[in-house]
N, C-alpha and C positions, 0 to 999 in steps of 0.2 A: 504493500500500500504506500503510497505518495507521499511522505514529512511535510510536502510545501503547505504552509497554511493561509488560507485565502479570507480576505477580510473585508468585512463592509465599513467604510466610515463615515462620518458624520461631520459637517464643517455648518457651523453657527456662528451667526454676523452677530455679534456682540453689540451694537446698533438700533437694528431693525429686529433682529430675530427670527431672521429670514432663514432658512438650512439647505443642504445640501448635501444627497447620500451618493457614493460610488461603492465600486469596487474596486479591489486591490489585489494584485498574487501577490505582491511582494512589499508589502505596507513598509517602510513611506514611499517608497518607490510615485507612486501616483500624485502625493501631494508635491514632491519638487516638479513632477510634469504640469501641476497645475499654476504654480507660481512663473514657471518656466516661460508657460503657456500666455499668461496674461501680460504677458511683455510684447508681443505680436501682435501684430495688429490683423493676420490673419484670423485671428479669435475671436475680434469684437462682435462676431456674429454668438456668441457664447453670452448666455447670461452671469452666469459663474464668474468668466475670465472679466466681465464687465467691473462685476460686484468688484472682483479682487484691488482691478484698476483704481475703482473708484473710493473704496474705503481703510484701503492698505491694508495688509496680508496681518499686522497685529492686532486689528481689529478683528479676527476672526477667531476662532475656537477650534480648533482639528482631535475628533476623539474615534475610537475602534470600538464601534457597539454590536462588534458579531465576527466570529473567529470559524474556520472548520476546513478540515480538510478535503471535502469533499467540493468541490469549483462549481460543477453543475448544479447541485443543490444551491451554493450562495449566491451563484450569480442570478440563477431561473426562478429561484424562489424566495432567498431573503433579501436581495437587492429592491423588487417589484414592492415587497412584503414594508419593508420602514421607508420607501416612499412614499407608501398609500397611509401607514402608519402618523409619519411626521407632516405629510401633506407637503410634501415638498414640492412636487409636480403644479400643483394648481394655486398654492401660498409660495412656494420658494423658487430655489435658482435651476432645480432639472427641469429640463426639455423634452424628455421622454419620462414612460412609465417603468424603465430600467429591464433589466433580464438580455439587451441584446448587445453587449459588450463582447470583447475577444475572450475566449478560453485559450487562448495558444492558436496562431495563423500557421495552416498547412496548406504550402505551395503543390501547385496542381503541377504534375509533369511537365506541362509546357511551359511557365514558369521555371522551373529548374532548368531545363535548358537553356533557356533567354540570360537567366544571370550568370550562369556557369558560362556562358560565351563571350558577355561585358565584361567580366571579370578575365577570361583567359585573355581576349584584345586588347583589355589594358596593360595585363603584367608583362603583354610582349610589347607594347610601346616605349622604348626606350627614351620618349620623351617626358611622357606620365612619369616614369620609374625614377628620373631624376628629379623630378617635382614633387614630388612621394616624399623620396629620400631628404631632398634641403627643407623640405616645411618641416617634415619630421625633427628633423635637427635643431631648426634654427625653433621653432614652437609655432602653433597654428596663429595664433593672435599677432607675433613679430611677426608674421608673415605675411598677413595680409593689412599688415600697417605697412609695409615697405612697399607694398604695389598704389599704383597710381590710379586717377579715378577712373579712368580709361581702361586698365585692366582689371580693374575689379567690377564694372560695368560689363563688359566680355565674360570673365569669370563666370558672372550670375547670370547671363545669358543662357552659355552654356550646360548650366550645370540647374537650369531652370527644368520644373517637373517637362519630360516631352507631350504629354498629355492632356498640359493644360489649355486650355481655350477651343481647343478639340469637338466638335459637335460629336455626341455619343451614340455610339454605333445600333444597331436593333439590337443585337445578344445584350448590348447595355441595359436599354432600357426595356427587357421585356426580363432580366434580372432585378431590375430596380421595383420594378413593380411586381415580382414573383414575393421579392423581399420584404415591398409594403403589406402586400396580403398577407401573408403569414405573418408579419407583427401585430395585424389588427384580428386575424382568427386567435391568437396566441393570446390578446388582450381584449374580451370582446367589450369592454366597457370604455376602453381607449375613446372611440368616436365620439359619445355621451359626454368623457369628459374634456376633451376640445371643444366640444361645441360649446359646454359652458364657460368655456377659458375665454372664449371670442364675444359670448354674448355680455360676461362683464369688461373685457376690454372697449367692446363698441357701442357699451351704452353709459362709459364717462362722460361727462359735458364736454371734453377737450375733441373727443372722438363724434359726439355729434354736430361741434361746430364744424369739425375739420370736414364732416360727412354733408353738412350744408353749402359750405363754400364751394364742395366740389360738384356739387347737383347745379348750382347756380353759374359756376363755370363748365359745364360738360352738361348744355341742358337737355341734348338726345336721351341719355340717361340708358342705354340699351339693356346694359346689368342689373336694372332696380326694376324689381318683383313690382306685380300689382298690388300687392298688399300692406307695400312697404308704404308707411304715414310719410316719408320723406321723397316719393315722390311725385315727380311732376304732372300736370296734366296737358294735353294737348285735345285740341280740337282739328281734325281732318274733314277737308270742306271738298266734296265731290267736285266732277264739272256738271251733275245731271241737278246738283247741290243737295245731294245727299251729306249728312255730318255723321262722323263718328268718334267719340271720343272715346282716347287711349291715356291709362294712367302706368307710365315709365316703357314705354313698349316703343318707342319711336320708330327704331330701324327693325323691328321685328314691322310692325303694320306695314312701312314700308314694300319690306320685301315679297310679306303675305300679297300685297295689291299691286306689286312690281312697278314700286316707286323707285328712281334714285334718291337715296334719303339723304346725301348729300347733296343734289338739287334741290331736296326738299326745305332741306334748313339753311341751304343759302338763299334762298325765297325770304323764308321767314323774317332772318337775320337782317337783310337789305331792302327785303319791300319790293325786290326785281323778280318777275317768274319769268321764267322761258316762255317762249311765244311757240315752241319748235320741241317735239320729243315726249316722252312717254306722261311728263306729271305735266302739262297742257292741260288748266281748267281745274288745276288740284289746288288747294290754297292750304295753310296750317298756321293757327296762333296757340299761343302758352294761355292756356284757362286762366290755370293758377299756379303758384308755389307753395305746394305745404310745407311750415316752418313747423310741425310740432315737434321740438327737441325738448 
């Protein structure tokens, strides 16, 4: 059986009160990755590495409230378990409902090839090899203080993910979405509780201003439900002068009636209708704007 002991922890903003549960194989190992982590500005999409930016790493509390050797069990089940426990998902800094972290990454055969070949190309480069060798020597940090901005500009080019900005391939995304399904059969309550995460985020006063101003600038509005109190109405005026009124549907009725609805709403907008072409005799004004925030 296995020695290694896998650990769930616990980080508490001494502040707010806010927490934060992970996993760990190798406790503290995870907690330098996260201070590591919050120096990068690749993270700021992290609420976590946010917090840590913003309230510094002594304001916080780092404690081990769950030990065992067995990995599958703490990460599938007591990781999910003092999430749902401390409410850290829906009150704190995780982002998920936890259980889908790494047990240990196993490269697929075609993967071992691929590095086993970067790797054997490089050791035979006799230019790498010397480059290896003097950083080695002289220390990674003197090393790349003594190159110029121009080569360390290059450097990071180079040595930049190949991957990145890459539009993703179909085996990509039909992995990606093989991967969401299975997190949300695996969590069936997952859904439910996003949905409430969003309905109190977009029902702050900051979020309904911001949800107004963008109704009043974008007043097609295509994405707003007809049920939605915010918004718009419109009035569509036949050429036979038939009227039909649509509440947030703009470029939906449009297309249903095979309008251009950007002819449509440069009409509106300027008071000019085409003389020539499919919405000939079609008119549109804004009813009203519902403000109920």
């Amino acid at each position: 059986m296995s020695t290694d002991i896998y650990s769930i922890y616990k980080v508490t903003n001494k502040i707010n009160g806010k927490c934060y549960v992970g996993f760990d194989s190798k406790w503290p190992n995870r907690q330098k990755d996260h201070l590591r982590c919050a120096k990068h500005t690749r993270s700021y999409s992290y609420k976590f590495s946010r917090a840590l930016r913003k309230y510094n790493k002594e304001n916080f509390d780092w404690e081990v409230i769950y030990q065992s050797q067995d990995k599958e069990h703490t990460l599938k089940v007591m990781e999910p378990y003092f999430i749902n426990e401390y409410d850290s998902f829906m009150a704190g800094y995780n982002m998920t409902l936890g259980g889908e972290g790494w047990t240990g990454r196993h490269h697929t055969e075609e993967n071992k090839i691929m590095i086993r070949k970067r790797e054997t190309d490089r050791a035979a480069d006799p230019e790498y090899k010397k480059l290896h060798i003097e950083k080695t020597k002289m220390g990674v940090k003197k090393w790349f203080e003594r190159m110029t901005e121009e080569e360390l500009i290059v450097f990071k080019l180079q040595s930049a993910a190949p991957h990145k900005g890459l539009p993703k391939s179909i085996k990509q995304k039909e992995r990606m979405s093989l991967s969401r399904l299975k997190y949300f059969q695996n969590h069936p309550n997952a859904i439910q509780q996003l949905s409430e995460i969003q309905k109190t985020i977009h029902n702050t006063p900051e979020m309904l201003e911001y949800h107004r101003k963008t109704l009043l600038n974008n007043p097609m509005n295509d994405g707003i439900p007809e049920h939605n109190p915010r918004a718009l109405e419109w009035r569509f005026t036949s050429p036979l002068g038939e009227t039909f009124d649509v509440r947030g549907r703009f470029k939906h009725f449009c297309k249903n009636n095979n309008l251009p609805a950007g002819t449509m709403y440069k009409g509106f907008r300027t008071g000019k209708w085409p003389i020539a072409g499919r919405c000939v005799g079609w008119r549109v004004k804004q009813v009203m704007v519902s403000e109920n925030t």
